[in-house]
N, C-alpha and C positions, 0 to 999 in steps of 0.2 A: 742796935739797928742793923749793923752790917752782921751779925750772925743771923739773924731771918732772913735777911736775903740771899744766903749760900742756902741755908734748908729748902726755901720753894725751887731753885736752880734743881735742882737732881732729877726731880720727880723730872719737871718738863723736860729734860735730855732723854731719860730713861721712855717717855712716854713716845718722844720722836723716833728714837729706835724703833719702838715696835712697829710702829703705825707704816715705817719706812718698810721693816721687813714682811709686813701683812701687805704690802701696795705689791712687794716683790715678786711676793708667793701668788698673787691674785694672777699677776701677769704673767708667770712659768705655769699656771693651770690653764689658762685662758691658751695659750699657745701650745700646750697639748694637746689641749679640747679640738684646735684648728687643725691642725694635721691629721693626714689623713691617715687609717687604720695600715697596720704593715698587712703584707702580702701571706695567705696561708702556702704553706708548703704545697707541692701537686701530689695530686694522689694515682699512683702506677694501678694500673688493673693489669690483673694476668690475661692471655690471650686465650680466645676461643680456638678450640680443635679446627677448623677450617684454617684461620690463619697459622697454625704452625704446620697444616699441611701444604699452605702455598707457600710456606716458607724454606720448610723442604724440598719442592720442586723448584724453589730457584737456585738452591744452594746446590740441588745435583745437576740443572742446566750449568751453572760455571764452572762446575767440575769438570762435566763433557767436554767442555770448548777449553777447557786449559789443559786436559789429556788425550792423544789420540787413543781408540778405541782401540780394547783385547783383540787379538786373532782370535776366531771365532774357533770353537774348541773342535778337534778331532771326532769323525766318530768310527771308527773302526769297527768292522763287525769281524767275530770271533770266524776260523779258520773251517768252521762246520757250517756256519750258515753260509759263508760263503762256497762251502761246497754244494749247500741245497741252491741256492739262488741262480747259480752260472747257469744250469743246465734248462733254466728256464728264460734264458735268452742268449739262443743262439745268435750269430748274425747271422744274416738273410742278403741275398742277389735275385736278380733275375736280370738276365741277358736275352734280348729275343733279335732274330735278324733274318732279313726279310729280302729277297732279292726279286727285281723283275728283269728275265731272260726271255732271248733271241739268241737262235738256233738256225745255221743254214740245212742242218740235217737232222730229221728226227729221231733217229736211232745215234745218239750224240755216245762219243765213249767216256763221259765220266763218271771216275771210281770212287771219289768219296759219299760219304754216306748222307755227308753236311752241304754236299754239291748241290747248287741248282740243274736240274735234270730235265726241265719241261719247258719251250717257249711259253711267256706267259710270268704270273706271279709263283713265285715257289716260298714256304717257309724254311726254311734251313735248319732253324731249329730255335726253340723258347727253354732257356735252360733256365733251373732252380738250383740254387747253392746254397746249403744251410750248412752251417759248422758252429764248432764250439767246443772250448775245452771243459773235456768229462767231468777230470779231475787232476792233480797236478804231474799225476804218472801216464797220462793219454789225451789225445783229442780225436774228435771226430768231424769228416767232411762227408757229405753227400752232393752226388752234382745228379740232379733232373731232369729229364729232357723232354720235351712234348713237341713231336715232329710231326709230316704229312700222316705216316704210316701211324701215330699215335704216342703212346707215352712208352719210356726207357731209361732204365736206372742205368744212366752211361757209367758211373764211378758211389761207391760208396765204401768208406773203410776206416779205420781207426789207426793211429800212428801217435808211436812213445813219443817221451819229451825229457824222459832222465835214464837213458842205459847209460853205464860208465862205457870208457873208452872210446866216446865219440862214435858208437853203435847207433843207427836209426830205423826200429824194425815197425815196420804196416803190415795190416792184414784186413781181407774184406775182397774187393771187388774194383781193381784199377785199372788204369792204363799205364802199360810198362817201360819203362822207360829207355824203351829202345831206339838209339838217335837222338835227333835235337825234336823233332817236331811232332814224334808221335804223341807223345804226354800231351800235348798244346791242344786248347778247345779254340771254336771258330772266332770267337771274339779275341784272338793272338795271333790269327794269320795277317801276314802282311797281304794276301790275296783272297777274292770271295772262294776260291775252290782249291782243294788241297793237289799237291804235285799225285800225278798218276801214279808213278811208280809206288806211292807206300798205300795207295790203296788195292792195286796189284799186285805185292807182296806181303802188307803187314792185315787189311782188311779194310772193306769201305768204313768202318768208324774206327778205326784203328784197333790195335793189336792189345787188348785185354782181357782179364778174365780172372776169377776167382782167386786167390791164393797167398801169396805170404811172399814179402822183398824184406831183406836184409842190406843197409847202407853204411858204408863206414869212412868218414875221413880221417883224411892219413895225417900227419902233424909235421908234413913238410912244407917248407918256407912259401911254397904257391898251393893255390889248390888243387886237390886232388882227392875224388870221390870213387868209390868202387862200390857196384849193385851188382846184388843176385837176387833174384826171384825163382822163382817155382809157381806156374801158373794151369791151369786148368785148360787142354789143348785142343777144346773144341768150342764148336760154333762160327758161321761161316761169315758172321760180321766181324770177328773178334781174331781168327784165328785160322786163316782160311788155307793157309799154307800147310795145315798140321791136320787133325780133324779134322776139322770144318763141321758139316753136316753128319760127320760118319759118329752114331752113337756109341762107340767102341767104350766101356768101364775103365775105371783106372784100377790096375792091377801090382800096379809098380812103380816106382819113379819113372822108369821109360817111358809111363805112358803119359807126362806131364811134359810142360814145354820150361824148359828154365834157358833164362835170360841172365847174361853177364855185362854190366856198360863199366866203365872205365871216364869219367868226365875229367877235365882239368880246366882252368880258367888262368888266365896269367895279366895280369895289369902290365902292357908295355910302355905306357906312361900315364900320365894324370888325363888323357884325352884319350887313347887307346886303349883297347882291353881285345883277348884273342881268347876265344872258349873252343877247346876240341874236345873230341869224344870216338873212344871204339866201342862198339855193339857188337854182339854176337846173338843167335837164338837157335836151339835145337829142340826138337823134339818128333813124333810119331809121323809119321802119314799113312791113309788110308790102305795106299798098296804095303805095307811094310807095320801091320798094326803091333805093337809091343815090342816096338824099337824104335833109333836112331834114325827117321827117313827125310829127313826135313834139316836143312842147315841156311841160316840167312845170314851172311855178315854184312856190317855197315862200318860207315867211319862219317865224319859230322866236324864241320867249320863255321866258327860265327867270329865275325872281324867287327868290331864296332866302331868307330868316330863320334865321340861327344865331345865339346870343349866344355870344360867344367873351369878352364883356368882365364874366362871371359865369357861378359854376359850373350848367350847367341841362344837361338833355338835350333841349331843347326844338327840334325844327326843323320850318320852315311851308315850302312849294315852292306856287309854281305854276307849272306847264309848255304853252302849248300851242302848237299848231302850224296852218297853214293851207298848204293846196298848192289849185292849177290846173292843169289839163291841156290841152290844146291837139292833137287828132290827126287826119292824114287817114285816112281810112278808103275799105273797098270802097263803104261808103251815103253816104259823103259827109265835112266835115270834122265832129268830136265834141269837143264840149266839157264839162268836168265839175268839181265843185270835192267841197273837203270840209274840215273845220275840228275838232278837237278841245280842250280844253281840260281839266285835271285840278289838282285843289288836293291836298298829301298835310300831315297834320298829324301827328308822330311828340311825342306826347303822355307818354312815361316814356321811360326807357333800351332795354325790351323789348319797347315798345307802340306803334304807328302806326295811321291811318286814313285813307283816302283816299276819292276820288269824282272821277268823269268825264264828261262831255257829249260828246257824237260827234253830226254831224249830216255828210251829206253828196249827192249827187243823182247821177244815171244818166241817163244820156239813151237812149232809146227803139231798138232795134235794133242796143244796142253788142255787136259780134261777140266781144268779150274777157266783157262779162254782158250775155245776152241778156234773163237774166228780172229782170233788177235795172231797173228802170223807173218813176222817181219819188224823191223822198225818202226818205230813213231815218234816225231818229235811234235815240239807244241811250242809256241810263244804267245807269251802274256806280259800285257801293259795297262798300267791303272794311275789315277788320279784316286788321293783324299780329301776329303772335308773336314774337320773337324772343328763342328758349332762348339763344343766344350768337350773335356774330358769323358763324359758320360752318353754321347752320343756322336755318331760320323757318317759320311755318305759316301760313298766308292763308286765310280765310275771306271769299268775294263773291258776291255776287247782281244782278245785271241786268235790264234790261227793255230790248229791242231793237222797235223800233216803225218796220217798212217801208210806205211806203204804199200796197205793193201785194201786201199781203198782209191778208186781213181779223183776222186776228188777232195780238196780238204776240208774242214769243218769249221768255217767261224762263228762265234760267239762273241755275244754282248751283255754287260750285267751292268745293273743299276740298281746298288744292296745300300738300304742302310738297318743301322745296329744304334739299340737302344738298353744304357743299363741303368738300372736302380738298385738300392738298397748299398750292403757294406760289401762292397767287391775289394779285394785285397790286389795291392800292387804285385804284377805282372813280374816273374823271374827274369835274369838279363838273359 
C-alpha cells in the first residue's frame, strides 16, 4: 500500500511545476504585451541649397565682426598713364578785382596799369591761372588777364623741376624779377594801386617780356638766390625805359634787356625773418639803338613779424624799395630816382591796416614824361576786411603832392577782390 502511494506523488509534483511555470510565462508575455513599443531612432535629412546658403552668410557675418576689415587694396596707375592724365587737369584760379574811385583831379597821375584811373567804377583786372605739371622734367603756368582795354597774356611760360646743381631755368613770356614787387600781381599788393615810381621806371604792368631766366641757389648756410635773364626790350607796357614803342630788330645781344637780382632771406629768429635783394637791368634805348642806353638799379627790404612761437594772428611787414635810372636820350643823358616805403599791421584774423610814403623826381624834357617835372610825393592809408581767405574789401585814401602842379590830388577807393578755384600760397 505504501509503494502506490509514492508512484501517484511524482506525477502531481511534476504536474505543479509546469502549470506554475506556464502561470509565469503567461504573466512575463502579458507584461510585454503592456509596455509600450521602444522609440524608433530619428531619421537626419541632408539640407536643401537655400539653407546651406544661409548658413554661409552667417558664418561670414561672424567672421566680420570677429576680424577688422583688409586695407583696401592700392591702385596705382603705371607711370605713362599717369603722364596722359596730369595734363588733363590742370589747376585752375581766377581772381577778379573791382574798385570804385574818386578823384579830386581828372587828369589823376597814376602809373600802373592795374590802377583805378577814372572816378567812378573801374575793373583792375579778372585774371585766369591755369598750370600744371607737363611731365616730371617741366611745368607750365599761364596767367590771363581780361581788363577795361580787353584781354592780355600778362605771363605765360614753362619752368624745369630737375636741373642738377640747384639750376632753375624758365622760358616763355614773364615778369622779371626785378625787386620785391615787380613779379607781384594785384591780388599781393598790400595797396589798391602800385607805388609810382616802378611804373615810371619799370612799366605801367610792369617790366616783362619774352625770353629765357636762369636761377641758381647757392648751398650756403642762409639763403641766397642769383637770376639772370635775357628779355626782349620792347614794348611800352613792358619795357618802357628800353624800346618801348620803338620797333628796332634784335640784332645782337645789345639789343635785348638782361636783368641780374641777387635775393637772400635770413630767418633772425623763430618770429622774425629779413628778405633783401639787389637788381640791376640794362639794355638799349631808342636814342642809342644797338647798345647800352638804358641802366636801372635797385636794392629791395622786406622785415616781417609773425609770432609762430604763440597762438596770435598778429603780423607787422615793412617793405621798401629804391631804384635809379640812368638813360641816354635824344636831349641828352637822364637821370632819375625814386624810393618807397610801406609799414602793413594785420591787427585780428580778418583785420589789417596799412600806409605808404612815395617820393620820387623827373627831370625836365623827359620824352618817356614830359609834363612830370620836379618832385612828387604821395601818401596812402587803407583799412582790410577780410570775410575769408578767398575774398577782402579795402577801403584807402591818398594825397598825391606833384610840385608842378599847384594843387594836390586826393583819391579815394573802395576795391574788393574775389578768388576761386586752386590758387597756390603767396611767396614770403
Amino acid at each position: 500500500m505504501r509503494h502506490c502511494h509514492s508512484s501517484s506523488a511524482l506525477p502531481r509534483a511534476l504536474s505543479a511545476i509546469l502549470i506554475a511555470a506556464a502561470a509565469a510565462l503567461s504573466a512575463a508575455r502579458a507584461t510585454a504585451e503592456a509596455a509600450p513599443p521602444a522609440a524608433a531612432p530619428p531619421v537626419i535629412e541632408a539640407p536643401s541649397a537655400s539653407d546651406l546658403a544661409e548658413i554661409q552668410r552667417a558664418l561670414g557675418a561672424d567672421r566680420a565682426a570677429a576680424t577688422p576689415p583688409p586695407d583696401p587694396p592700392r591702385v596705382e596707375l603705371p607711370s605713362a598713364a599717369q603722364r596722359a592724365i596730369a595734363p588733363l587737369n590742370p589747376s585752375l584760379s581766377a581772381v577778379a578785382d573791382f574798385a570804385l574811385a574818386a578823384f579830386s583831379r581828372d587828369q589823376n597821375l597814376q602809373t600802373g596799369g592795374h590802377d583805378p584811373t577814372q572816378s567812378g567804377f573801374n575793373l583792375q583786372g579778372l585774371e585766369l591761372t591755369i598750370g600744371a605739371d607737363v611731365d616730371p622734367y617741366f611745368k607750365f603756368v599761364t596767367h590771363l588777364v581780361f581788363g577795361a582795354e580787353g584781354f592780355e597774356l600778362e605771363e605765360a611760360y614753362a619752368s624745369t623741376t630737375a636741373l642738377p646743381g640747384s639750376l632753375e631755368l624758365r622760358a616763355g613770356k614773364f615778369l622779371t624779377r626785378f625787386g620785391r614787387a615787380n613779379a607781384s600781381h594785384p591780388h599781393q599788393w598790400d595797396f589798391v594801386d602800385q607805388p609810382f615810381v616802378l611804373g615810371k621806371m619799370l612799366g605801367p604792368d610792369g617790366n616783362r617780356g619774352l625770353g629765357a631766366e636762369l636761377s641758381w641757389l647757392s648751398p650756403l648756410p642762409w639763403y641766397l638766390e642769383v637770376v639772370l635773364s635775357e628779355t626782349m626790350a620792347n614794348d611800352a607796357c613792358c619795357a618802357r625805359s628800353f624800346y618801348g614803342d620803338d620797333p628796332s630788330p634784335v640784332r645782337g645781344p645789345q639789343d635785348l634787356q638782361t636783368t641780374l637780382a641777387i635775393k637772400q632771406f635770413h630767418a633772425l629768429s623763430d618770429d622774425w625773418s629779413l628778405a633783401t635783394g639787389l637788381s640791376g637791368a640794362i639794355g638799349p634805348s631808342p636814342a642809342t639803338p644797338h647798345a647800352l642806353g638804358t641802366t636801372i638799379l635797385g636794392a629791395d627790404l622786406y622785415l616781417k613779424y609773425r609770432p609762430i612761437t604763440r597762438q596770435s594772428f598778429t603780423t607787422v611787414s615793412l617793405q621798401a624799395e629804391a631804384l635809379g635810372r640812368r638813360r641816354e636820350t635824344a636831349v641828352g643823358t637822364l637821370t632819375d630816382q625814386g624810393i618807397y616805403a610801406q609799414a602793413l599791421w594785420r591787427f585780428a584774423q580778418r583785420w589789417s591796416t596799412a600806409a605808404r610814403y612815395e617820393i620820387g623826381n623827373g627831370p625836365s624834357g623827359d620824352p618817356l614824361d614830359p609834363e612830370w617835372a620836379g618832385d612828387r610825393q604821395r601818401v596812402a592809408a587803407n583799412v582790410t576786411f577780410f570775410p575769408t581767405e578767398f575774398s577782402r574789401l579795402r577801403l584807402q585814401g591818398s594825397t598825391d603832392l606833384p610840385s608842378w602842379l599847384p594843387h594836390p590830388i586826393f583819391a579815394g577807393f573802395l576795391a574788393v577782390e574775389f578768388v576761386i578755384g586752386a590758387h597756390g600760397a603767396h611767396k614770403f
